[in-house]
C-alpha atoms as an extended CHARMM CRD file, in Angstrom:
* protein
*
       105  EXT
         1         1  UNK       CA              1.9540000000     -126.1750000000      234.0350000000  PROA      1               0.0000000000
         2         2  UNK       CA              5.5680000000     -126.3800000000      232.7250000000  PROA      2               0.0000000000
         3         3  UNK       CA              7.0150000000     -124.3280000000      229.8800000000  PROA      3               0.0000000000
         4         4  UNK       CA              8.8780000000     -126.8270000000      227.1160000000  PROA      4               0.0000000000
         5         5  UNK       CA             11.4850000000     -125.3210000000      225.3370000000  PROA      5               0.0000000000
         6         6  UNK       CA             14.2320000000     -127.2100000000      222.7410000000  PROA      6               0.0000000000
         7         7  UNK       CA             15.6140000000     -129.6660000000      225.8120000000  PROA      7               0.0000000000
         8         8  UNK       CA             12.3340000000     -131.0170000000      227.0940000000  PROA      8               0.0000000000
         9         9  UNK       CA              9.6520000000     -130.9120000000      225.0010000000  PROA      9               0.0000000000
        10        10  UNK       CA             10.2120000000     -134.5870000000      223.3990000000  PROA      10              0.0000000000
        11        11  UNK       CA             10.4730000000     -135.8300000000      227.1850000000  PROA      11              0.0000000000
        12        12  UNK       CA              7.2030000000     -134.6400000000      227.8660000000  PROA      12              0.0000000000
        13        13  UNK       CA              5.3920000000     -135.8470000000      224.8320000000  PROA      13              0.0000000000
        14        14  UNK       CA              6.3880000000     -139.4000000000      225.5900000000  PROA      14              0.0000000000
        15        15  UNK       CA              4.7070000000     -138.8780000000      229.2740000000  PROA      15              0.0000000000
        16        16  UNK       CA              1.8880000000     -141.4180000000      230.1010000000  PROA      16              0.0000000000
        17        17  UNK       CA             -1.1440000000     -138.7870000000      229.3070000000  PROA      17              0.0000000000
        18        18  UNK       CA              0.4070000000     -134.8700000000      228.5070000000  PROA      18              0.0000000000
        19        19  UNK       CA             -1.7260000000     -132.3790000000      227.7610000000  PROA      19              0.0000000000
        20        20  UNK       CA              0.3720000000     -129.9680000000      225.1300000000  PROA      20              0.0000000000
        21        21  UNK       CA             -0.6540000000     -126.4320000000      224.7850000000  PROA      21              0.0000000000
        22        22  UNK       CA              0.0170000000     -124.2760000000      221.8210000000  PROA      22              0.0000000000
        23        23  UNK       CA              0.9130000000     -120.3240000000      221.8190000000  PROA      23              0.0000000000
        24        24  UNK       CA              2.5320000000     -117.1020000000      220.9730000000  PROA      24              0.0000000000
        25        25  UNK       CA              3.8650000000     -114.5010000000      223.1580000000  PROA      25              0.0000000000
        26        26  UNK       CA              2.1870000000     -111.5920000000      223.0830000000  PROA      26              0.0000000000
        27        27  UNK       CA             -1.6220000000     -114.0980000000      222.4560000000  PROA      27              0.0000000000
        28        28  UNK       CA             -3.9930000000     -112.5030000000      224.8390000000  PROA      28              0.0000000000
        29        29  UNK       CA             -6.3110000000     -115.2650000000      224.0490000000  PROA      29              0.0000000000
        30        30  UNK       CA             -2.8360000000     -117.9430000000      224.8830000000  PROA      30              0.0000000000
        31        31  UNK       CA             -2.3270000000     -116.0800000000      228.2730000000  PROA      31              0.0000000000
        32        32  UNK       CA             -6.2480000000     -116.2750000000      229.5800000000  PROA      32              0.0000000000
        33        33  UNK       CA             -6.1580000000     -119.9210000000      228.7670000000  PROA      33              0.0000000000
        34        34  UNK       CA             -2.7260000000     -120.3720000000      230.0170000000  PROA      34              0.0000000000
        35        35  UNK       CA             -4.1310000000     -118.4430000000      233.2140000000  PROA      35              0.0000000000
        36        36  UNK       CA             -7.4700000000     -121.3210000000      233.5690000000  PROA      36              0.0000000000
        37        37  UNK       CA             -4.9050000000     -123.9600000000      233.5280000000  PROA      37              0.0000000000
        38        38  UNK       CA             -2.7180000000     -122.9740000000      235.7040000000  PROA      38              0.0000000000
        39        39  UNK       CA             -5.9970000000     -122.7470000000      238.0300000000  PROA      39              0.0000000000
        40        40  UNK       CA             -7.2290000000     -126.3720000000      236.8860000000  PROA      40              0.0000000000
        41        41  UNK       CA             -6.6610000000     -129.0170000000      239.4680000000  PROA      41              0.0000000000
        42        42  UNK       CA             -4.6640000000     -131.2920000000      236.8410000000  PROA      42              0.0000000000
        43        43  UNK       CA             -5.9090000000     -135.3890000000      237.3190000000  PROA      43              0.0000000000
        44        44  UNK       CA             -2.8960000000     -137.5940000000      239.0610000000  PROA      44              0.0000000000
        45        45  UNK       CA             -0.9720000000     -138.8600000000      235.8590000000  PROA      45              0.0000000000
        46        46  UNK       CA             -1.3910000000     -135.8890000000      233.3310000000  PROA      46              0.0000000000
        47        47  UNK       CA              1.1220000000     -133.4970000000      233.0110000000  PROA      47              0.0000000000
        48        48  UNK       CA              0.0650000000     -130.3250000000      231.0270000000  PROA      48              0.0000000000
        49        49  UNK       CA              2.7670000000     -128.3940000000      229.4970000000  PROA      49              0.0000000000
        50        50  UNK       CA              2.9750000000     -124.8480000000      227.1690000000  PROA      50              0.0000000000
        51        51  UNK       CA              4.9120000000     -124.3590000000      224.2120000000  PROA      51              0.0000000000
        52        52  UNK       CA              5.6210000000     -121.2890000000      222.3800000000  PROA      52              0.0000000000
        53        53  UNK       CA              5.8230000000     -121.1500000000      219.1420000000  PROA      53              0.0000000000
        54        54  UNK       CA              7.8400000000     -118.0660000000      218.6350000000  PROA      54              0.0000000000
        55        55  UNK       CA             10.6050000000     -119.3910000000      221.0470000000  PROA      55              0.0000000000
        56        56  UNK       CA             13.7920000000     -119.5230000000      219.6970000000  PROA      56              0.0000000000
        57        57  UNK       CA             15.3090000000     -122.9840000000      218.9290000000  PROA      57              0.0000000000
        58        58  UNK       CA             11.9550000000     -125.1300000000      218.9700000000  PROA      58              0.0000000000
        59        59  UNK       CA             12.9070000000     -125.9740000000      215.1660000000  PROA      59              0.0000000000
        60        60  UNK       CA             13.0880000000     -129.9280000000      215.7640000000  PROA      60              0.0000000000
        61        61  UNK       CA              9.5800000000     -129.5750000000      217.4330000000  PROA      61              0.0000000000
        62        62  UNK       CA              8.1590000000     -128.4530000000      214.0240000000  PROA      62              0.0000000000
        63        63  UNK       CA              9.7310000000     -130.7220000000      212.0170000000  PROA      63              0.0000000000
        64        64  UNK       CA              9.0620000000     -133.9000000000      214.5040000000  PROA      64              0.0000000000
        65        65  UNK       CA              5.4690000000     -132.2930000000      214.7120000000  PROA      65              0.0000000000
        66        66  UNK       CA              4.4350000000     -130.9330000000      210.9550000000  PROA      66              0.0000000000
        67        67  UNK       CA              0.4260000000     -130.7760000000      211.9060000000  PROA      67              0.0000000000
        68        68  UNK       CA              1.8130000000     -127.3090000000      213.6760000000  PROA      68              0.0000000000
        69        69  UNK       CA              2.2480000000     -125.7170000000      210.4990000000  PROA      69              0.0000000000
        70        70  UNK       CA             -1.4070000000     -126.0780000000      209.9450000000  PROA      70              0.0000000000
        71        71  UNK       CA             -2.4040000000     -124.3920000000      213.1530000000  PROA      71              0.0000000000
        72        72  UNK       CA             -4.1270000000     -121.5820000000      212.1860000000  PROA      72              0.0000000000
        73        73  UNK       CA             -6.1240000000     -120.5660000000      215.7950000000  PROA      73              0.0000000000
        74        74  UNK       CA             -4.1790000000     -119.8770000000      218.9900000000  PROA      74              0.0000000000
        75        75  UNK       CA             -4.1210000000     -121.5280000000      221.8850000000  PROA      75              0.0000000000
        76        76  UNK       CA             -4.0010000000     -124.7570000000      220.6060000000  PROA      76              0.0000000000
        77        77  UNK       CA             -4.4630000000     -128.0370000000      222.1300000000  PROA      77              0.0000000000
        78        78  UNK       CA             -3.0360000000     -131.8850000000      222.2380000000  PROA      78              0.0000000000
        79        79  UNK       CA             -3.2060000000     -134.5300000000      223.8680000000  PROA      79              0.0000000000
        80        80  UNK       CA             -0.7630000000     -137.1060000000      223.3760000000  PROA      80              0.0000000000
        81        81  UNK       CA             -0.6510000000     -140.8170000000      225.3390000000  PROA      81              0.0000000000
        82        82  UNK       CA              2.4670000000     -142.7520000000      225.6480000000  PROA      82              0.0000000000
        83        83  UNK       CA              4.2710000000     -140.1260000000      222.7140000000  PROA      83              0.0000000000
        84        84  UNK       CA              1.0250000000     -140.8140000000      220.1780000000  PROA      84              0.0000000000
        85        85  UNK       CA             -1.1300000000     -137.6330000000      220.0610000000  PROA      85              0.0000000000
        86        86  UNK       CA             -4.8710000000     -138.8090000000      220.4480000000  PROA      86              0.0000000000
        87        87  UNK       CA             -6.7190000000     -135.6360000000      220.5060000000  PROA      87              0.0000000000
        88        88  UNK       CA             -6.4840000000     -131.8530000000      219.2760000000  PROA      88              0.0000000000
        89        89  UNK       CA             -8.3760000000     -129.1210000000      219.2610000000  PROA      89              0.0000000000
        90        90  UNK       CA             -8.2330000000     -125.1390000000      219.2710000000  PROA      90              0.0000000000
        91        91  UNK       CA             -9.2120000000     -122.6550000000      221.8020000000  PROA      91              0.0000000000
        92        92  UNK       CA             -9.2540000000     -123.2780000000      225.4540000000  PROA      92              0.0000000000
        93        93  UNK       CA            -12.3240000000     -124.3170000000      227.9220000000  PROA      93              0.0000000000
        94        94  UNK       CA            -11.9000000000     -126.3330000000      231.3620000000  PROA      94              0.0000000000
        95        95  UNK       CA            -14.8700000000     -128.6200000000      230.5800000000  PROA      95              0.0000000000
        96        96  UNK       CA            -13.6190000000     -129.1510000000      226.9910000000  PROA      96              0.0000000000
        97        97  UNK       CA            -10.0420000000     -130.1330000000      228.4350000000  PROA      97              0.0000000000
        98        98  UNK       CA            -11.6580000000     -132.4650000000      231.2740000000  PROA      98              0.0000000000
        99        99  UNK       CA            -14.5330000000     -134.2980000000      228.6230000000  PROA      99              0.0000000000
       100       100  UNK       CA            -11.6130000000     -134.9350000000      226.2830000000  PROA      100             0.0000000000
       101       101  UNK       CA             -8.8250000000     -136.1360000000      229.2310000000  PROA      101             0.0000000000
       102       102  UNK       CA            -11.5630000000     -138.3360000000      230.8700000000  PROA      102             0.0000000000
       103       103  UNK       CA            -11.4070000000     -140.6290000000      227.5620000000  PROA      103             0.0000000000
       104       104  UNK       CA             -7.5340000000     -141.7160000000      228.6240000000  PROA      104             0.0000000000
       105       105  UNK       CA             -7.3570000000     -141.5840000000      232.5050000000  PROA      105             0.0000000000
């Protein structure tokens, strides 16, 4: 899993298939789902990156992505093809993640 910060996060939106991952420091619910992904044996293709929220300089992020501001459970998830986001949804779950990738790979 890679942590986006200000530099790279609009690089790895416009990846093929990119799983995006919503949090907080300090989320105990963010770091058990950040610890079943970093377990998950990611499908050739998808990159699956972490962002957040209370990271300093990720203003641009917010303002590029407005739906954040309406994120109102932690983690939260997105997955974007080709810089379009496709699919969201809150909370974590292997099988969720996999049922929802297998639509785009």
């Amino acid at each position: 899993m890679e942590l986006l910060g200000p530099k790279d996060w609009k690089e790895f939106l416009q990846s093929p298939i990119a799983v995006l991952m919503i949090g907080k420091n300090g989320c105990q619910a963010c770091e058990i789902w950040t610890d079943q992904l970093e377990t998950f044996q990611i499908p050739s293709g998808v990159r699956i990156g972490k962002i957040l929220l209370d990271t300093p300089g990720l203003g641009r992020f917010k303002i590029d992505q407005p739906w954040v501001a309406q994120i109102d459970v932690l983690p939260f998830n997105a997955i974007y093809v080709n810089g379009e986001i496709k699919k969201q949804w809150a909370g974590g779950g292997i099988d969720r993640l996999q049922n929802r990738l297998n639509r785009f790979i």
